[in-house]
N, C-alpha and C positions, 0 to 999 in steps of 0.2 A: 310147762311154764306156769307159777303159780303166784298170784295176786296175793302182796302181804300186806295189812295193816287197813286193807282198808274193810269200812262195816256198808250196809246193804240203803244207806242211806245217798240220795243224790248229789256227786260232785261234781261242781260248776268250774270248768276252765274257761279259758280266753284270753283275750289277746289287747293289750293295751296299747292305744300311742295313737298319733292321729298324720294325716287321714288314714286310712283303714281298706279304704277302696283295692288297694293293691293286693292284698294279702291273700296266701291262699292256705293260710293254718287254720279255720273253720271246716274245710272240705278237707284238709289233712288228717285231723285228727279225728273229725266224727268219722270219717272210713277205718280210721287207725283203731276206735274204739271198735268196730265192728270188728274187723279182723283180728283180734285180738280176744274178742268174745268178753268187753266189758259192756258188764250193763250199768246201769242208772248215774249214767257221767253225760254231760253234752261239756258243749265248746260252745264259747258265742265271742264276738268281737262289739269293743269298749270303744270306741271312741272319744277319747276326753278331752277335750279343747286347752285345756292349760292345767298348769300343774297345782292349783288348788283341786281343780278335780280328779286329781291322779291320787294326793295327799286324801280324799275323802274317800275315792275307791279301798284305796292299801286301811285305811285306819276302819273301817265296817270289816276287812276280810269276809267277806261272803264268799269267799270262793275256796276250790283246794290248789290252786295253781293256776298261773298267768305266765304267758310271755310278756315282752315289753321290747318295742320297736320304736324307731324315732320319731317322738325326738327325745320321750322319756328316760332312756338308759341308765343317765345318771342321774337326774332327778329322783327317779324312786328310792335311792340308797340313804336317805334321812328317814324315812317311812319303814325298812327291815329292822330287824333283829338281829341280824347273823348274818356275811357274807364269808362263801366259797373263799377258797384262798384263790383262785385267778379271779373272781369278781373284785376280789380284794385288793390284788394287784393292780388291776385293769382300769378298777375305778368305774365301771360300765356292767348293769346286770340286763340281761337277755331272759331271764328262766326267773317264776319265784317260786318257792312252794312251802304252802301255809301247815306245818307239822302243830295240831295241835295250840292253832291259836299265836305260833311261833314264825314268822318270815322271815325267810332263809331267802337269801339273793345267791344266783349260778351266771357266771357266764359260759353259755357255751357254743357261744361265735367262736372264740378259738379253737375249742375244737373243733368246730365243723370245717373251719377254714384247714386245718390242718391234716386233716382226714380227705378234703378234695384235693386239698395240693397233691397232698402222696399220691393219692389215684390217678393224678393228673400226671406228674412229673416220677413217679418213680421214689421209693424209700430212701434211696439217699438226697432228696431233693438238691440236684442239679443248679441249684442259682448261686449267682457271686453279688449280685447285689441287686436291691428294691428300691421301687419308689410307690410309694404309699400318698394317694390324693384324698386328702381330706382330712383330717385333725377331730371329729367325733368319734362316741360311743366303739363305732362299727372300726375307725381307723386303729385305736387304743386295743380293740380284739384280735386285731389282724397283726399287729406291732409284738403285742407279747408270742405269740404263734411263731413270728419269724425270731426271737430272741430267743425263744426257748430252743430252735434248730440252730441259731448261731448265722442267722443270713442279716447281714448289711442293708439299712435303710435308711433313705430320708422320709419326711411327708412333706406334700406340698399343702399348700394351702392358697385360700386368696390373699391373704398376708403372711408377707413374712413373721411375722411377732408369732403369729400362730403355729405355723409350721417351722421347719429347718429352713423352707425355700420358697417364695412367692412363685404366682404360675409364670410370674413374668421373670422372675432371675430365671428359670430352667433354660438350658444352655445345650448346645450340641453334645459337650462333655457330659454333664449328665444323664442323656439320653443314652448315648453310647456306653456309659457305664452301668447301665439298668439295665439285666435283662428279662426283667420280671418287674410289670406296672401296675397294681392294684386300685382298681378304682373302688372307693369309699361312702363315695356321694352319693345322695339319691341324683345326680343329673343325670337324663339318658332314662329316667324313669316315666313310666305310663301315669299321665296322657301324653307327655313332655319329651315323645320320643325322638325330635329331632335338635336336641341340646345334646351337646358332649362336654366332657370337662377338657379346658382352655390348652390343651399341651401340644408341640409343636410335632405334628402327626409324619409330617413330612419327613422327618428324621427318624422315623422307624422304618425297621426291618427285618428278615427273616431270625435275626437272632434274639428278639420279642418276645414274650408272651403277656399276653393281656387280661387280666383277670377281672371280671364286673362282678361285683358282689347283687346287682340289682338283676333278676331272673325275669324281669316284666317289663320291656318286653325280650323274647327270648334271644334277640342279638342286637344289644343298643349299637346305637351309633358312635360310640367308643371304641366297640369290637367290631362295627363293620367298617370303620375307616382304620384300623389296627389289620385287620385280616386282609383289606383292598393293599395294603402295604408288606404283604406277607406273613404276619403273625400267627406265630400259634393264639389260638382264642377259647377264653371260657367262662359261662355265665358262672351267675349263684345260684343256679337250682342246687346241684351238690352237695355245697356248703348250706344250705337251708334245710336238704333232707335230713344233713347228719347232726346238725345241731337239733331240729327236729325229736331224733331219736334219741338224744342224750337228754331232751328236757321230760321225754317219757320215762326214761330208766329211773331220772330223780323223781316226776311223781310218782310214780306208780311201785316204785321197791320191787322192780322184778327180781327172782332169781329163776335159775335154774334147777329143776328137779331131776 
């Protein structure tokens, strides 16, 4: 495998969005450089309080590539150059990478979502229809993933105006007709482990699966009141290693020799 384009001078990656506490792409990718036998690259994580300081990170570009986690997603996309055609789509960039002074926005939350689904469920992914909680960045990644397979969704939201369905219209009917629930949210996330998003638990069953995009901690409380009810369950570690590995292939221009 053979490193193209880049020269012997130090590039600075990392991870934008706040808070940052949660993250584990600093210890991802400095292992990732090592095993990989790159030298003079680190990772650091950005912590930027609001989005003027997101606006002054992107306009210095000191760096050769950044992720970007919430609440930034779309925020950053005034500050690029160039976006991906699914960032393009999606409206949401996940991945950037600075070509020569050039910012290029990636999303590739879709893909990663969609490389653990298959793992999970099987190539011909098996659903008839989703329900999608939450209306951000991370829901818009998850949405085009199941359009591009052709799987049936609502999103819920705390408002209806937001989503198709508030958490309070969800209904027996909709339950039953989901058999695939994606959670979106940070709720259920570290430190906040004992919060779940608002849906009526009791009407699940073995015919579930429950999908937590949040990998911290590693069975929230979404998935352990979904599993108490017989669901199949599965965090985002997965979907964060594969997305992960698609925002190294964009910086770095692997090929194969």
């Amino acid at each position: 495998m053979k490193l193209k384009g880049i020269d012997l001078t130090m590039h600075k990656y990392g991870l934008i969005g706040f808070p940052l506490s949660h993250s584990f792409s600093k210890r991802y990718f400095t292992q990732k450089f090592i095993y990989e036998g790159v030298e003079n690259a680190s990772y650091g994580l950005f912590p930027l309080k609001d989005e003027r300081e997101v606006g002054r990170f992107l306009t210095n570009k000191n760096f050769s590539g950044v992720n970007v986690t919430i609440p930034y997603k779309a925020a950053v996309i005034p500050f690029l150059d160039e976006l991906s055609e699914e960032a393009q789509a999606i409206q949401a960039v996940n991945v950037i990478n600075n070509v020569d002074g050039n910012l290029i926005g990636y999303n590739t939350d879709c893909i990663g979502f969609e490389i653990a689904l298959i793992k999970w469920l099987g190539p011909d992914l098996p659903v008839k229809n989703a329900l999608i909680l939450g209306t951000g960045g991370s829901a818009k990644s998850i949405a085009y993933a199941l359009e591009k397979n052709n799987i049936p969704f609502l999103n819920v939201s705390r408002s209806a105006s937001k989503g198709d369905l508030s958490y309070e219209q969800l209904n027996a009917s909709h339950i039953e007709q989901a058999d695939l629930i994606i959670n979106c949210t940070p709720v259920g996330m570290w430190p906040n482990v004992h919060n779940a998003p608002p849906i009526p638990y009791d009407l699940l069953n073995s015919q579930h699966r429950l999908f937590d995009l949040v990998y911290n901690p590693e069975k929230t409380l979404f998935l352990t009141l979904g599993e108490e009810r017989g669901c199949s369950i599965r965090n985002g570690m997965k979907m964060l290693v594969e997305q992960a590995e698609e925002a190294w292939r964009i910086w770095n221009n692997f090929e194969n020799d």
